[in-house]
C-alpha positions in Angstrom: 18.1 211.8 204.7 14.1 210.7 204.3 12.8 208.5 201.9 10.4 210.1 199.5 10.1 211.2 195.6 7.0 212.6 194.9 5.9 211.3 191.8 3.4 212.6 188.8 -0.1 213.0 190.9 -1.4 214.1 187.9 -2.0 210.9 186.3 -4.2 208.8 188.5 -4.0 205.8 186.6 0.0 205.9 187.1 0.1 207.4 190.4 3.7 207.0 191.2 5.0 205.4 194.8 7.8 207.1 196.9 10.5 204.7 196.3 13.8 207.0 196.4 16.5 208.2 198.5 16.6 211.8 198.4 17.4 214.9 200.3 13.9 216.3 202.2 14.4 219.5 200.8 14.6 218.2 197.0 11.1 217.5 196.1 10.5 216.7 192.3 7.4 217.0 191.2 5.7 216.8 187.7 5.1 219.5 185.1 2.1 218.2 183.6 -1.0 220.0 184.9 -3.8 218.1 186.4 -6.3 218.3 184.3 -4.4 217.6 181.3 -5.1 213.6 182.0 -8.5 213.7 182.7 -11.8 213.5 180.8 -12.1 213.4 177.4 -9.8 214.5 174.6 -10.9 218.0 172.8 -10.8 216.7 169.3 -13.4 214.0 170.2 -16.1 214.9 168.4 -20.2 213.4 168.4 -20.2 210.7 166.1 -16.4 210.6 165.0 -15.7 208.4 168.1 -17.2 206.9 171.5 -16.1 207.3 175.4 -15.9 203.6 175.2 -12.8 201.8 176.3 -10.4 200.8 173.4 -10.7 196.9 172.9 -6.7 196.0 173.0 -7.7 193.8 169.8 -8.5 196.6 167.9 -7.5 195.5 164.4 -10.6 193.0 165.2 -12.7 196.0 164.6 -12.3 195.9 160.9 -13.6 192.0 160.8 -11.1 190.7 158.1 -9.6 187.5 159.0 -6.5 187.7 156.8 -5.7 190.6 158.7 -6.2 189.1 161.9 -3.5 186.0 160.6 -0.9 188.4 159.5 -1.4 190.8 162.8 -1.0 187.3 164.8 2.6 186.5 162.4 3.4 189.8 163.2 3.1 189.9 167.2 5.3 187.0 166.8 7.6 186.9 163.7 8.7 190.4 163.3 11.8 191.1 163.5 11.8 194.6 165.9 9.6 192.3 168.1 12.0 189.4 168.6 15.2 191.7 169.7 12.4 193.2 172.5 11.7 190.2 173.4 15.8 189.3 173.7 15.6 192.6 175.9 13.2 191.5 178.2 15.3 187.7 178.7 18.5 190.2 179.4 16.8 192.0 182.0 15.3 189.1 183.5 18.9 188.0 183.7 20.3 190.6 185.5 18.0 191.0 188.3 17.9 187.3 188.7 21.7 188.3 189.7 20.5 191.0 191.6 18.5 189.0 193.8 21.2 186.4 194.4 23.1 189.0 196.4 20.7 188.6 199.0 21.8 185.0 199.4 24.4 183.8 201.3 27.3 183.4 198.8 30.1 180.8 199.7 33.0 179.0 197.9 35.5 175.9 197.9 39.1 176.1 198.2 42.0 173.4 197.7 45.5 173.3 197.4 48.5 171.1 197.0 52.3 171.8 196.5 55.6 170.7 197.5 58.0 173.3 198.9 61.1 174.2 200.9 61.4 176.0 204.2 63.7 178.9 205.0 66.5 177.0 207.9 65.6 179.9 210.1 61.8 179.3 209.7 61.8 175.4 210.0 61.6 173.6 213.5 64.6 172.1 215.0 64.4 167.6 214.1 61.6 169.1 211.2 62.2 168.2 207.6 62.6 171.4 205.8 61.2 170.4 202.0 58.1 168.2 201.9 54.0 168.2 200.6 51.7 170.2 201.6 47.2 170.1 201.2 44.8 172.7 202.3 41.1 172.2 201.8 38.5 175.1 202.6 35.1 176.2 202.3 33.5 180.0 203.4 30.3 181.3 203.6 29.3 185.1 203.9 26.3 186.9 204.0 25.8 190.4 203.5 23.1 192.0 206.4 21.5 194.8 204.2 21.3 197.3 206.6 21.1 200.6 204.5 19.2 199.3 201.2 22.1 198.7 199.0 20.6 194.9 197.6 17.1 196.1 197.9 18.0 199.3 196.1 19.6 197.2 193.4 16.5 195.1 193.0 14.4 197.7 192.8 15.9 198.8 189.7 16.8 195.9 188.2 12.9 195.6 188.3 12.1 198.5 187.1 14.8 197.8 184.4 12.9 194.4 183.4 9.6 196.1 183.6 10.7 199.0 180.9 12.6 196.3 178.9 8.6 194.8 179.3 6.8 197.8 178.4 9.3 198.3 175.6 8.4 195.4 174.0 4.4 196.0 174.1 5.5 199.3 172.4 7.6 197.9 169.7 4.6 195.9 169.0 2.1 198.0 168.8 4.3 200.0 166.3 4.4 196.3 164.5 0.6 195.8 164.6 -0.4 199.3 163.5 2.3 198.9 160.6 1.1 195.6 159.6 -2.5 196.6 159.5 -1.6 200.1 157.4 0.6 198.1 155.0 -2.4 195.5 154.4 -4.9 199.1 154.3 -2.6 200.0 151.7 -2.4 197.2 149.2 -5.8 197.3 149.8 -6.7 201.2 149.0 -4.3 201.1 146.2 -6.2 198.3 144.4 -9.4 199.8 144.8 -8.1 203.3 143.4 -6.8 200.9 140.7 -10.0 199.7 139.9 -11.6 202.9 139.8 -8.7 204.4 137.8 -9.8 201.7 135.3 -13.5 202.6 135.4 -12.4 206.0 134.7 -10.5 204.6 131.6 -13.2 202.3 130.2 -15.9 205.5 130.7 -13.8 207.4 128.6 -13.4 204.7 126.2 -16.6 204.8 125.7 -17.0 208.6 125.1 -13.8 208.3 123.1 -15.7 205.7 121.1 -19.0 208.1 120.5 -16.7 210.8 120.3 -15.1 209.6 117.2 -18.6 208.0 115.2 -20.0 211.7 115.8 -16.6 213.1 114.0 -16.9 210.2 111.3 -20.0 211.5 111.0 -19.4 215.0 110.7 -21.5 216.0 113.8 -17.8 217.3 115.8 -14.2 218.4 115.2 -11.1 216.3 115.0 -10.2 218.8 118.2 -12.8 216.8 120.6 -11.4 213.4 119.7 -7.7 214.6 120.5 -8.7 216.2 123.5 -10.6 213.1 125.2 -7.9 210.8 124.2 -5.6 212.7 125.8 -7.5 213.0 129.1 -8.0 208.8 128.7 -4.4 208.6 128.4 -3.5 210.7 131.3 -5.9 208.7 133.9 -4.7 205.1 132.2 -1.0 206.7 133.1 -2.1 206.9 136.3 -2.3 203.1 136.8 1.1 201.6 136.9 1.6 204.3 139.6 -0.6 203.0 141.9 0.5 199.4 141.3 3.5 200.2 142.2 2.6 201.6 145.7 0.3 198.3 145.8 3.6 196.5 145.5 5.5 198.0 148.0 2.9 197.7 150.4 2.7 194.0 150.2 6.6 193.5 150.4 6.6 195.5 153.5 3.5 193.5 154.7 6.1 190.5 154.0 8.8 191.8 156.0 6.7 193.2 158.4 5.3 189.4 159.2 8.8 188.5 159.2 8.5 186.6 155.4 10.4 187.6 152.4 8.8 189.4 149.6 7.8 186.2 147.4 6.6 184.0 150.5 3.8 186.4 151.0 0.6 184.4 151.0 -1.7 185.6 147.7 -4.8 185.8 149.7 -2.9 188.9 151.7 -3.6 190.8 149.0 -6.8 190.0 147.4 -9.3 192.4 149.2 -9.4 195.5 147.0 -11.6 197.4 149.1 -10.5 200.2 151.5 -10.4 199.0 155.2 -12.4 201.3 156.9 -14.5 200.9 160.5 -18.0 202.8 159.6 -19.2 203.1 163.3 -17.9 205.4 165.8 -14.3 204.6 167.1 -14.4 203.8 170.9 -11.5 206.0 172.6 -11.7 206.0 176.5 -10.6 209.1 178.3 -6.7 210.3 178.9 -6.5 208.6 182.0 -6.9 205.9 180.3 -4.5 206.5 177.6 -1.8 207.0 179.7 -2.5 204.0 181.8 -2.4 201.9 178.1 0.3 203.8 176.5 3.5 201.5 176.6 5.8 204.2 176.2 4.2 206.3 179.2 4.3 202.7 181.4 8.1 202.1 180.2 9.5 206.0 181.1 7.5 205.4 184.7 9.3 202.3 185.0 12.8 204.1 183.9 12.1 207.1 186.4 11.3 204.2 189.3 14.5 202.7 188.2 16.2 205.6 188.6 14.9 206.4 191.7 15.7 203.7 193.1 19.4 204.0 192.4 19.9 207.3 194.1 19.0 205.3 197.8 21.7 202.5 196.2 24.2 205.3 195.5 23.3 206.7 199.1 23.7 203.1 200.5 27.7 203.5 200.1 27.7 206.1 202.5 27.4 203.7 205.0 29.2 200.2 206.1 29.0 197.6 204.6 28.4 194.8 206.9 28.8 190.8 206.1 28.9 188.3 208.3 31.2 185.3 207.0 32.7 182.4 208.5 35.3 179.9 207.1 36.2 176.4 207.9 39.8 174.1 206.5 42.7 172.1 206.8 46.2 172.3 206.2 48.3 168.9 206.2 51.4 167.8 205.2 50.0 164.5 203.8 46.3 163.9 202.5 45.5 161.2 205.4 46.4 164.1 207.7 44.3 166.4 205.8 40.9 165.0 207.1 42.1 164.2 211.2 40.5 166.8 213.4 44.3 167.9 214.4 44.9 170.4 211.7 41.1 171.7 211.4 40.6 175.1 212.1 37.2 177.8 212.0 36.6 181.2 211.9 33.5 183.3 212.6 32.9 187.2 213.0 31.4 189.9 210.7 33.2 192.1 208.7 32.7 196.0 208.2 33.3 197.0 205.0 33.4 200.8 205.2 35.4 203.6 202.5 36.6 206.8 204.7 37.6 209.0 205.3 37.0 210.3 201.4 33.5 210.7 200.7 33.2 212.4 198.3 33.2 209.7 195.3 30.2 208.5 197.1 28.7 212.0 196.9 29.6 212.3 193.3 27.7 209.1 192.5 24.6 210.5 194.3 24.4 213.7 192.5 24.6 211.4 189.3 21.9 209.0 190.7 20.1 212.0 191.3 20.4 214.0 188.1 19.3 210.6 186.1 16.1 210.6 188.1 15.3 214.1 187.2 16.1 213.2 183.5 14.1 210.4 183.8 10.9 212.6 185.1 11.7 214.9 182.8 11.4 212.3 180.1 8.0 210.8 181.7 6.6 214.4 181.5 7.5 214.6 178.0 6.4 211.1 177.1 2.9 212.2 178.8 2.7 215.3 177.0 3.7 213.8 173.5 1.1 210.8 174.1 -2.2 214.0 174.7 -0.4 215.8 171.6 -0.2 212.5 169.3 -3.6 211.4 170.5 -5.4 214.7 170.2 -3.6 215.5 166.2 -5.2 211.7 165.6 -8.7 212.8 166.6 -8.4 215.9 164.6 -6.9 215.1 161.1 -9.3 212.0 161.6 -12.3 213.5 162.0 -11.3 216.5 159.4 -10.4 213.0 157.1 -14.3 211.9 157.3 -15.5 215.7 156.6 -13.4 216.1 153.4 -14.1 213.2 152.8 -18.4 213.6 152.9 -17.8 216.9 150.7 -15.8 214.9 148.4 -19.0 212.0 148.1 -21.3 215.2 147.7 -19.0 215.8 145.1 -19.0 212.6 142.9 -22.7 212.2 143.3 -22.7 215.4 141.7 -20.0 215.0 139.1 -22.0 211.8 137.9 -25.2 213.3 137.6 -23.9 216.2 135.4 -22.2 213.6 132.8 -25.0 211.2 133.0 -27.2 214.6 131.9 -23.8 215.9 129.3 -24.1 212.8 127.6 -27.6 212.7 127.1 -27.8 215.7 125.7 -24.3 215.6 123.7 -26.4 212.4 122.0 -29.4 214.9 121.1 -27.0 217.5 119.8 -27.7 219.8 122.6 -24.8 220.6 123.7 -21.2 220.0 121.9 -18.1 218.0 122.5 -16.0 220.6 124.7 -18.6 220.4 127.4 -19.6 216.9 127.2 -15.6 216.6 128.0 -15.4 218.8 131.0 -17.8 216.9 132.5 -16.6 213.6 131.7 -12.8 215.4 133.1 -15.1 216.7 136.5 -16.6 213.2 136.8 -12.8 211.4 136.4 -11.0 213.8 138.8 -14.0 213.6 141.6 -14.0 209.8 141.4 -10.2 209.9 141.7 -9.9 211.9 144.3 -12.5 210.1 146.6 -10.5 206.7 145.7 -7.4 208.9 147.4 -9.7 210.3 150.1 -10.9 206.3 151.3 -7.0 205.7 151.4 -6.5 208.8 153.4 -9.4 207.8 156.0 -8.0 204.3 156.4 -4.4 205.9 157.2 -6.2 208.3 159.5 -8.0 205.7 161.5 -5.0 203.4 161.6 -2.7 206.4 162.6 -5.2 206.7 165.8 -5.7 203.5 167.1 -1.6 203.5 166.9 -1.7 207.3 169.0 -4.3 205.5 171.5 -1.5 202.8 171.8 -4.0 199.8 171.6 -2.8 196.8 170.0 -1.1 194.9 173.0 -1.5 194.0 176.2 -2.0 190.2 177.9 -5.4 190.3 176.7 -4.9 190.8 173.3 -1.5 188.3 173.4 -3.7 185.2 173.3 -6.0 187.2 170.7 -2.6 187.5 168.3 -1.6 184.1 168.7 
């Protein structure tokens, strides 16, 4: 038996260490190709995003000190957060046990009783009932010869340092959500406000609509129809405010508050959060190295690993050396005299034959969990590029749409600022001055929609580049 694992070369920034007991002849080795870490992602695109490392603080980006208090509650307060946090105190538990097998362990002993004697077992003149005190103390120490308490510490380690990387996971997940629920509330009053722009410009054509009909220059038909289009947009409204809603009450529980102790101010900006500049990125290297999912399946698979050499460990003796030390009297004062004092020393070889194969049977376990658990790395690595990459894409096809969709407004309002000047001078009638004014409503609408979209879109990458913590950006949240 050697000790090796050979563990993911393809991610230099994660390059794993040997740290198993397995057979020479069962090398594991990663499925993700080489070059699938390295250099930048293919969605990146010039002027979408930047090579530049992510700042861990990335919600600073967006330069809106609410959201900076509610992301600091939330690193904190929130709920998902506290029980990793419990995690991590568990863990640190147990391998505090673990390492307390490599101290010497001892223990007191003491006894008292009164008793008879068998005639045939009690010494000729000897009184056969009477008292009886024993008082003891052993120490033991076991030498770890074939890894078993190093093996155990190793993963209890890598245990505490998943439970760890767990925790930066759960919040990031509580960061991004925070910061899309805020995005949220704030989209959804901005589309609010321009839903009501809509309805006050077509008030106003509904307005001079009906003095041309009172004065004879339209149909009764024009009125109806750009009353009905106001009422369809001003329908629209309570919609929205209802999404606003729900985005601030799970802004409240996302800070860990309940609905009503929300502060106001959290939703007061009604303008979409957006970052106009380039969004810095880093490379996949990188990515991986940040990722706390891809840093808590590496711990889990050196964990693992390290179990099989603790499951290989019991085919060997256990060795512990021990001594003990007591008294037996008949009467306390006795107890203490240096007559009935006796000592022992000598190591004792703890060793399960001649069955083996339980032993054997725990190894194959051992072993299968580490391949599961590389397995699980290589699919955590691969779902991290595909997350990342689908981020970069629908973001950067977010920002096309939503140019066309400016292009489109721009254009929308110069036709009805033209359609109404000319519906004034009688050039053209009703019908057209109200598919323009219907052109102009839907393009303003759905560019409200499309800034809500973006801000999703931006918040859903930063969350696939897994930024949001780390120790640097723990003091930044606080």
């Amino acid at each position: 038996m050697t000790l090796r694992h050979t563990a993911l070369a393809a991610v230099s920034a994660l390059a794993l260490a040997a740290c198993a007991t397995t057979p020479a002849d069962e090398e594991v080795a990663t499925t993700v190709p080489v070059t699938a870490t390295h250099g930048a992602f293919v969605a990146a695109e010039q002027g979408v995003v930047t090579p530049s490392p992510l700042p861990a603080d990335w919600w600073r980006l967006y330069d809106d000190p609410v959201l900076d208090a509610l992301v600091a509650d939330a690193a904190v307060a929130n709920t998902d957060v506290r029980q990793s946090v419990a995690r991590i105190a568990r863990a640190r538990a147990v391998l505090r046990g673990a390492r307390a097998d490599r101290m010497p362990q001892g223990g007191l002993s003491a006894s008292a009783g009164y008793g008879r004697t068998p005639v045939d077992q009690t010494p000729p003149g000897a009184d056969r009932t009477g008292a009886s005190f024993g008082l003891g103390a052993d120490l033991s120490y076991e030498l770890d010869l074939f890894g078993r308490v190093s093996g155990s510490i190793a993963a209890t380690q890598g245990d505490l340092a998943a439970a760890q990387a767990d925790a930066d996971a759960v919040r990031v997940i509580a960061i991004a959500d925070t910061t899309q629920a805020y995005a949220s509330a704030a989209s959804a009053a901005a589309r609010i406000a321009t839903a009501r722009s809509i309805v006050a410009l077509l008030d106003d054509s509904l307005r001079l609509t009906r003095r041309r009909h009172e004065a004879g220059l339209t149909d009764g038909l024009a009125v109806a129809r750009i009353e009905a289009l106001r009422q369809q947009r001003a329908a629209t409204i309570p919609a929205i405010e209802a999404e606003r809603t729900a985005a601030l009450f799970a802004l409240a529980t996302l800070t860990g508050r309940a609905p009503s102790q929300l502060p106001p101010i959290a939703g007061e900006r009604a303008l979409p959060l957006e970052i106009a500049a380039p969004i810095p990125v880093g490379d996949g290297a990188q990515l991986l190295a940040r990722r706390p999912d891809v840093r808590a399946a590496e711990q889990r698979l050196l964990a693992d690993n390290a179990r099989i050499g603790v499951a290989h460990a019991d085919l060997y003796p256990r060795i512990t050396l021990g001594g003990s030390v007591g008294s037996t009297a008949s009467s306390l004062g006795n107890l203490f005299s240096g007559g009935p004092l006796g000592f022992l020393l000598g190591p004792l070889v703890d060793w399960a034959l001649p069955n083996r194969e339980p032993v054997r049977a725990r190894i194959d376990a051992a072993g299968a969990d580490a391949d599961a658990s590389l397995a699980a790395f290589d699919g955590t690595v691969l779902t991290a590029l595909q997350e990342t990459e689908t981020a970069l894409s629908d973001y950067a096809r977010a920002l096309e749409q939503r140019q066309s969709l400016v292009s489109a407004q721009e254009a929308a309002a110069r036709a009805a600022r033209i359609t109404r000047a000319q519906n004034r001078e009688g050039l053209v009638d009703s019908l057209q001055t109200l598919d323009a004014e219907r052109t102009l409503a839907e393009a303003q609408a759905a560019l409200a929609d499309q800034d809500a979209l973006v801000s999703k879109r931006q918040i859903t990458l930063f969350r696939a580049l897994g930024g949001g913590w780390s120790q640097a950006a723990a003091g930044a949240a606080r």
